[in-house]
VMD Tcl script that builds the backbone (N, CA, C; Angstrom):
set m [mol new atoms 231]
animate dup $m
set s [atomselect $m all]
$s set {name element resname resid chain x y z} {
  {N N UNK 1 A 9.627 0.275 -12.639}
  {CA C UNK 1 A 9.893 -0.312 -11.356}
  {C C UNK 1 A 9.924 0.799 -10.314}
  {N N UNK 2 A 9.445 0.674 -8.986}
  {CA C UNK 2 A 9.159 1.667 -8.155}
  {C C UNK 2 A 10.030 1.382 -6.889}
  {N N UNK 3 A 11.391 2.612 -6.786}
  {CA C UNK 3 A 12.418 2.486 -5.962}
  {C C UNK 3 A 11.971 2.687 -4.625}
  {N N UNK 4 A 11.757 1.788 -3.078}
  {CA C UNK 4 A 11.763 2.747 -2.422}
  {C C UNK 4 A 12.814 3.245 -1.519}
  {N N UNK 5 A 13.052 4.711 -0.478}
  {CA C UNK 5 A 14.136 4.634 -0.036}
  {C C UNK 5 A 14.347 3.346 0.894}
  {N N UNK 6 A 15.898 3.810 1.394}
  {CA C UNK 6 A 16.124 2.724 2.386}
  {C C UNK 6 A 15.872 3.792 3.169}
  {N N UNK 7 A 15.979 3.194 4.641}
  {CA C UNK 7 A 15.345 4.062 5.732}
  {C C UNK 7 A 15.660 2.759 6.520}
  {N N UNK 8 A 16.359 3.239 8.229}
  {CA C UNK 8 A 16.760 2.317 9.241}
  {C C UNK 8 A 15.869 1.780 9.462}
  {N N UNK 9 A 15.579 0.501 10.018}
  {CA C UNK 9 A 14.989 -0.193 10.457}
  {C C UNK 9 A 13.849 -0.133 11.690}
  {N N UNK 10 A 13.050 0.904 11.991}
  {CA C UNK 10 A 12.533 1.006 12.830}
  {C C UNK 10 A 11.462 -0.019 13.103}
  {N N UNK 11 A 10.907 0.441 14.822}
  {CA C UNK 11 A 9.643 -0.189 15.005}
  {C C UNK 11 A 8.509 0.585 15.674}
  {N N UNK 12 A 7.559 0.535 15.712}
  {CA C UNK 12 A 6.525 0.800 15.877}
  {C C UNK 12 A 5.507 1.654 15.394}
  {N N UNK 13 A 4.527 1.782 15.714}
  {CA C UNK 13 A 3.269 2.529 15.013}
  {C C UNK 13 A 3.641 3.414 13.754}
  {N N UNK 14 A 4.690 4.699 14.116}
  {CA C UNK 14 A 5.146 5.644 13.201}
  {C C UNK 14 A 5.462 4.498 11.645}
  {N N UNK 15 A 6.568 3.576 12.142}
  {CA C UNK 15 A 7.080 2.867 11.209}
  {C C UNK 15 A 6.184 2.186 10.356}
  {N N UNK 16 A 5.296 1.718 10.986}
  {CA C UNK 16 A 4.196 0.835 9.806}
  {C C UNK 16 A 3.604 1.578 9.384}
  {N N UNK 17 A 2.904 2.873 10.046}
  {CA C UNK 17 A 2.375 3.704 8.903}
  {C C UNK 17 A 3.126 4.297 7.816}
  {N N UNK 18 A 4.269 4.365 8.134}
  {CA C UNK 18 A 5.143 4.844 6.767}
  {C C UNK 18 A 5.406 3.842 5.589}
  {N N UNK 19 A 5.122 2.398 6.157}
  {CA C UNK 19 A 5.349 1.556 5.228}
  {C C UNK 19 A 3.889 1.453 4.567}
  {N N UNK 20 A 2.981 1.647 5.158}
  {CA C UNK 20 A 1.626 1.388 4.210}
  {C C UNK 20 A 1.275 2.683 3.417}
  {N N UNK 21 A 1.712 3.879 3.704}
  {CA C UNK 21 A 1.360 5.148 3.082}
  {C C UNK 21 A 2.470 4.798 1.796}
  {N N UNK 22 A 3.482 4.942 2.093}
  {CA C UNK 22 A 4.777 4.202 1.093}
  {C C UNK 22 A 3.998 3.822 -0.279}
  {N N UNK 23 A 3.905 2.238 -0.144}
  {CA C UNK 23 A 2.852 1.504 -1.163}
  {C C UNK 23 A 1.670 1.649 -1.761}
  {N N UNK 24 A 0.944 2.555 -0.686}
  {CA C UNK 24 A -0.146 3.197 -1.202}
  {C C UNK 24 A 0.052 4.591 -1.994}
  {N N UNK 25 A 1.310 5.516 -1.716}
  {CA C UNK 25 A 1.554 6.659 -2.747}
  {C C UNK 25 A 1.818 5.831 -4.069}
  {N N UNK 26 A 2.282 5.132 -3.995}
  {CA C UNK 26 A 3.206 4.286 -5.110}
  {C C UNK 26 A 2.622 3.922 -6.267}
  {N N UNK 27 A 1.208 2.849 -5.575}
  {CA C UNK 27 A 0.611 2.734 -5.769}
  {C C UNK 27 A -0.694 3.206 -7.087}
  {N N UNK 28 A -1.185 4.511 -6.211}
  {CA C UNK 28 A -1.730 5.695 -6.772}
  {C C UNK 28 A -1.049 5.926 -8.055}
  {N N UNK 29 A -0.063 6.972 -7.199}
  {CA C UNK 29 A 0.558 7.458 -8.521}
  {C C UNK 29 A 1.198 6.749 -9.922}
  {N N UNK 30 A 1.601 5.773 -9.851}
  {CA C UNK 30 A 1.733 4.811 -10.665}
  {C C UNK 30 A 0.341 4.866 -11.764}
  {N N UNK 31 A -0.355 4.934 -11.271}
  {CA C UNK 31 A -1.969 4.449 -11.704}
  {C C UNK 31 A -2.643 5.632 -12.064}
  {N N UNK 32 A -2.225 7.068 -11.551}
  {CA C UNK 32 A -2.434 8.476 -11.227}
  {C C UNK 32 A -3.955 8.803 -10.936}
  {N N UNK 33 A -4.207 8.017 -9.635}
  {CA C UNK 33 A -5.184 7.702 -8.441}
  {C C UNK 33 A -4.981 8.553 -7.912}
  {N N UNK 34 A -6.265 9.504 -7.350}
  {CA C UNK 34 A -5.823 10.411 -6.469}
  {C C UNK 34 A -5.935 9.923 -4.973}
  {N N UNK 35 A -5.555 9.992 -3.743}
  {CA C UNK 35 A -5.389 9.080 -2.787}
  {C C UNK 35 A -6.765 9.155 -2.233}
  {N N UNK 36 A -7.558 10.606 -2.290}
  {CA C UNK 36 A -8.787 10.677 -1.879}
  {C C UNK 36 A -9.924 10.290 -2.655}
  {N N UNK 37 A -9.805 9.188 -3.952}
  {CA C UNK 37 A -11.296 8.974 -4.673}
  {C C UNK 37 A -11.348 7.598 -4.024}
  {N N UNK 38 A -12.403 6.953 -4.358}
  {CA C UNK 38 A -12.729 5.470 -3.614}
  {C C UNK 38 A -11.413 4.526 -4.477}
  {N N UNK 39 A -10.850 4.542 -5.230}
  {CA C UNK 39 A -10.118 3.269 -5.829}
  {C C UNK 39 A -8.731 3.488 -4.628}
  {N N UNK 40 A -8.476 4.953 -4.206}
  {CA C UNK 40 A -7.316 5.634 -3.354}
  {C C UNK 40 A -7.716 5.042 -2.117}
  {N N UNK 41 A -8.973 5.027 -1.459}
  {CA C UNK 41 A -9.518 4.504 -0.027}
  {C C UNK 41 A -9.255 3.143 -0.333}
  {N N UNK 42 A -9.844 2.722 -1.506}
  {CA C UNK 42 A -9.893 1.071 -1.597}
  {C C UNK 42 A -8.266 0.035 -1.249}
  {N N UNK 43 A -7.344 1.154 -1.926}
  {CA C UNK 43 A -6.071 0.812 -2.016}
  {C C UNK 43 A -5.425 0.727 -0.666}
  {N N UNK 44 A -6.017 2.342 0.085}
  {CA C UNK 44 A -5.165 1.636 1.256}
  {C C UNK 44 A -5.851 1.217 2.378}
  {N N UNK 45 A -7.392 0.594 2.388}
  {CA C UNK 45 A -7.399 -0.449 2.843}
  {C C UNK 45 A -7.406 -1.716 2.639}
  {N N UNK 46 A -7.340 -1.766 1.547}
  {CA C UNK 46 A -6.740 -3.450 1.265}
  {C C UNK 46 A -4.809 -3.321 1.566}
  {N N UNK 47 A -4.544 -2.102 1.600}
  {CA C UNK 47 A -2.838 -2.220 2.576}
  {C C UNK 47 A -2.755 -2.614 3.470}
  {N N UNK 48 A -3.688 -1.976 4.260}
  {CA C UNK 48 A -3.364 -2.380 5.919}
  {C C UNK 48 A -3.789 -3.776 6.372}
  {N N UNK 49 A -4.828 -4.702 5.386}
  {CA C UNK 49 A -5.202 -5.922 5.573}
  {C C UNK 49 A -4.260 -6.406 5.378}
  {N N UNK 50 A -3.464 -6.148 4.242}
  {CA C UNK 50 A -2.369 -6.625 3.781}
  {C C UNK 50 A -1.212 -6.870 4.715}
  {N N UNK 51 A -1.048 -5.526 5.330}
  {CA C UNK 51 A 0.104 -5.360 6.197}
  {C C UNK 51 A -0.154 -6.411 7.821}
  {N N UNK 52 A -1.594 -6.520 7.913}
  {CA C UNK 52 A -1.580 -7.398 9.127}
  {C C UNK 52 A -1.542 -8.427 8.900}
  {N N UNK 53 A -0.990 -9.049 7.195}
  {CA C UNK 53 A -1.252 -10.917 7.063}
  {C C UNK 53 A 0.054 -10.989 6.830}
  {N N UNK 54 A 1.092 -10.034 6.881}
  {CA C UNK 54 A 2.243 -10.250 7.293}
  {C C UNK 54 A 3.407 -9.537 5.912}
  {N N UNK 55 A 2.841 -8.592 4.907}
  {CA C UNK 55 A 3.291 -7.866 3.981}
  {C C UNK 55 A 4.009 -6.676 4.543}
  {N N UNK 56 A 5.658 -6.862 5.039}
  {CA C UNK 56 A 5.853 -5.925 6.322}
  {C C UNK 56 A 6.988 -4.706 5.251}
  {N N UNK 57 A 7.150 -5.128 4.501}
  {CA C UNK 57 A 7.838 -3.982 3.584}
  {C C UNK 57 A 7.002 -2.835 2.546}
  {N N UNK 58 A 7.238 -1.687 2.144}
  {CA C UNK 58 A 6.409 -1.008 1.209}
  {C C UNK 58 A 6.339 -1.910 -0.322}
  {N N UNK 59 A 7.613 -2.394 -0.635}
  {CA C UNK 59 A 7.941 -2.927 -1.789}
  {C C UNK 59 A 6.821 -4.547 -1.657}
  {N N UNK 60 A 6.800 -4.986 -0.826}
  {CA C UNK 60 A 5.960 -6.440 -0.712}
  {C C UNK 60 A 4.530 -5.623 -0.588}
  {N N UNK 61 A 4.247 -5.084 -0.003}
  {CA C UNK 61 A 2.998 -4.154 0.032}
  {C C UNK 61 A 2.023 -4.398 -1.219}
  {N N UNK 62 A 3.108 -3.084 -1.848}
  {CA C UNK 62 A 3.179 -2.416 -3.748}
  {C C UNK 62 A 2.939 -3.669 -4.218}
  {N N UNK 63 A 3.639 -4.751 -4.348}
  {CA C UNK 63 A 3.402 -5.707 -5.437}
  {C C UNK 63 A 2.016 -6.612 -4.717}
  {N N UNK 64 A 1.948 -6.514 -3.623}
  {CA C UNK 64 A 0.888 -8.037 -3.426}
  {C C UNK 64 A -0.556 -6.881 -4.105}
  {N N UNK 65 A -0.801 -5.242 -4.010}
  {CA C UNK 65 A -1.553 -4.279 -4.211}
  {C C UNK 65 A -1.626 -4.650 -5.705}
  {N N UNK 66 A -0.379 -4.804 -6.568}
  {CA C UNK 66 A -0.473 -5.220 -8.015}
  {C C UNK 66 A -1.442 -6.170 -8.235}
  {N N UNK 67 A -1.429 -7.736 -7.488}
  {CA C UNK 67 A -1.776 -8.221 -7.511}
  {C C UNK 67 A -3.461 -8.671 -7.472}
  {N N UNK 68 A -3.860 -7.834 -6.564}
  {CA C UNK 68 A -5.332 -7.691 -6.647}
  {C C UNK 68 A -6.132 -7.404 -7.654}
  {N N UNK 69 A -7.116 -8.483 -8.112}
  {CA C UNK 69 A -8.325 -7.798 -9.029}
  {C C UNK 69 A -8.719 -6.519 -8.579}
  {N N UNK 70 A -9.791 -6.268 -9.624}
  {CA C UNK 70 A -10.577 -4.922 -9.585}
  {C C UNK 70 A -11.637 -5.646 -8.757}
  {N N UNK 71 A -12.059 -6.950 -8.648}
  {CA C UNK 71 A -13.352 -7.174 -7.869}
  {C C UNK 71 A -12.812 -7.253 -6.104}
  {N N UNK 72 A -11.399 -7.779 -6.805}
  {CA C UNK 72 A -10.340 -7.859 -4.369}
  {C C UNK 72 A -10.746 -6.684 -4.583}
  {N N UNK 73 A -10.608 -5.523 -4.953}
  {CA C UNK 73 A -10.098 -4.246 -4.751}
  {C C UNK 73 A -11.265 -3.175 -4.190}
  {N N UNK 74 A -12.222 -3.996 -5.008}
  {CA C UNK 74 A -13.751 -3.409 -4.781}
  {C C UNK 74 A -14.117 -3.763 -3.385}
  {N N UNK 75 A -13.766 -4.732 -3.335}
  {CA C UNK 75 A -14.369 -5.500 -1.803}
  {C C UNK 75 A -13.873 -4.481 -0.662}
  {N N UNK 76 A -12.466 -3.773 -0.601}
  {CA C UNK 76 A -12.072 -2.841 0.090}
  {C C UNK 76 A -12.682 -1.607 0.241}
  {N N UNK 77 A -13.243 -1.386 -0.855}
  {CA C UNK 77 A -13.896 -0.384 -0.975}
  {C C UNK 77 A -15.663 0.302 -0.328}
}
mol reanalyze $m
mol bondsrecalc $m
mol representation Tube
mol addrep $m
């Protein structure tokens, strides 16, 4: 299971990128993806799609990222 910190509640730009880099280290490394090969690109752009359909935590992120086939995953890619 993948802890993440707590961290105040912020908003804007800074904040969402920390939440999609978050899920996407997590991610990776979990998997031991390096962030720069295509499955690492693929991952975090299927995050940020993610993050604009309303996946606003790292932890909701991480799991909906679980969730994806290898063919969702490709499509990001």
């Amino acid at each position: 299971m993948t802890v993440f910190p707590q961290r105040a509640p912020e908003r804007g730009p800074e904040r969402e990128v920390d939440i999609v880099t978050s899920a996407v280290f997590a991610w990776c490394a979990e998997r031991r993806i390096g962030l720069r090969t295509q499955a690492g690109v693929s991952a975090a752009s299927a995050a940020i799609e993610l993050f604009e359909r309303g996946y606003r935590t790292p932890d909701a992120l991480f799991h909906a990222l679980h969730g994806l086939s290898g063919t969702e995953m490709a499509h990001y890619g």
